[in-house]
N, C-alpha and C positions, 0 to 999 in steps of 0.2 A: 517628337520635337522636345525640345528641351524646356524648363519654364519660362515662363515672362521674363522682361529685363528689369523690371519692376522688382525684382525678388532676385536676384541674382548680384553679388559684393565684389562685383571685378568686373573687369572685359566680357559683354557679352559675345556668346560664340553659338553661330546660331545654326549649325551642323547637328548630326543627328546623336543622341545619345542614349541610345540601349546597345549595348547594356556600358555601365561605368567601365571605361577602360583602365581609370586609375585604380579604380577597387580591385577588378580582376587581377590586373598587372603585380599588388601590393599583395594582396594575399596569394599569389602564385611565389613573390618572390620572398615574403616570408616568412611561406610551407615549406620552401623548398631548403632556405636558411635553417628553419629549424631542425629538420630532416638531415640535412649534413652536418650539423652541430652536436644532434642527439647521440651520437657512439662518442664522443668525446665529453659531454658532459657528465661528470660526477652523478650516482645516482639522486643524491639530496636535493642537485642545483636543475636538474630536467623539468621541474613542475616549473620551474621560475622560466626555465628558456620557453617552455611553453606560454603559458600567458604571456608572456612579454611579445610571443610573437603575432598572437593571436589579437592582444590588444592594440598592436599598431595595425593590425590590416584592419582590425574594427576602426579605429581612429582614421584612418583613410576614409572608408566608404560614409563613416558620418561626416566628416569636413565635407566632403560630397554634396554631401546633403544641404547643414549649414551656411554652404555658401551660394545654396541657390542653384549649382550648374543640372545637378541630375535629381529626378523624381524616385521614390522610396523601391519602386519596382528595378529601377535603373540600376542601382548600388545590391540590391539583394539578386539581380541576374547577375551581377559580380562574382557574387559570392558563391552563389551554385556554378556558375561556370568553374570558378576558380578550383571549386572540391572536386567538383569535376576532372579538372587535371592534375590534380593531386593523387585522387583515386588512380588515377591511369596510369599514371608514371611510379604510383607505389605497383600499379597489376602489372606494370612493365617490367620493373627492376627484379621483381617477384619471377616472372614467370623466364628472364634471361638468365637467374641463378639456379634456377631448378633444369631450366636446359645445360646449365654449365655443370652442374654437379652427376646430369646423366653423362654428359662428355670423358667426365673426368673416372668414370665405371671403369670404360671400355679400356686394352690395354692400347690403344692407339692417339687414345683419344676425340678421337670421331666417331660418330654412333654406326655400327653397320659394318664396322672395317675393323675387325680384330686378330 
């Protein structure tokens, strides 16, 4: 359940909340931002696209907080989920270009068919 309405700075909504969907959602979409920005960033300016991305999905999951909707456990299952799919989608992209680069061996281009 979500907290009291007592504690909550808006519309209460009184649906279930684990884990933060907004946290997840914010830090999914600005790992993923960051991730596709990073070959294009300057090496100097990559610390900066980093925190900056890092600090808005932080700044999410704490508005979160502050405004009463979700409990401190809510916003941090956010956040492991979210690395969570972060992780997964870097083991994905990882493990589709190491199958592309065995592809690209053979003289067929397909594995087995040469």
């Amino acid at each position: 359940p979500r907290p009291s309405a007592e504690t909550v700075l808006g519309p209460v909504n009184g649906g279930y909340a684990f884990p933060s969907g907004h946290t997840l959602n914010s830090a999914v979409f600005f790992g993923v931002l960051c991730w596709l920005l990073w070959p294009q960033a300057r090496a100097g300016r990559r610390a900066a696209l980093l925190v900056c991305c890092l600090v808005l999905a932080v700044a999410v999951g704490l508005s979160r907080l502050y405004l009463g909707y979700h409990w401190m456990t809510d916003v941090l299952a956010g956040w492991v989920i979210a690395a969570g799919w972060l992780c997964g989608l870097l083991g994905l992209r990882r493990a589709v270009t190491a199958r592309g680069r065995r592809w690209s061996g053979s003289r067929s281009g397909r594995p087995g068919v040469d």
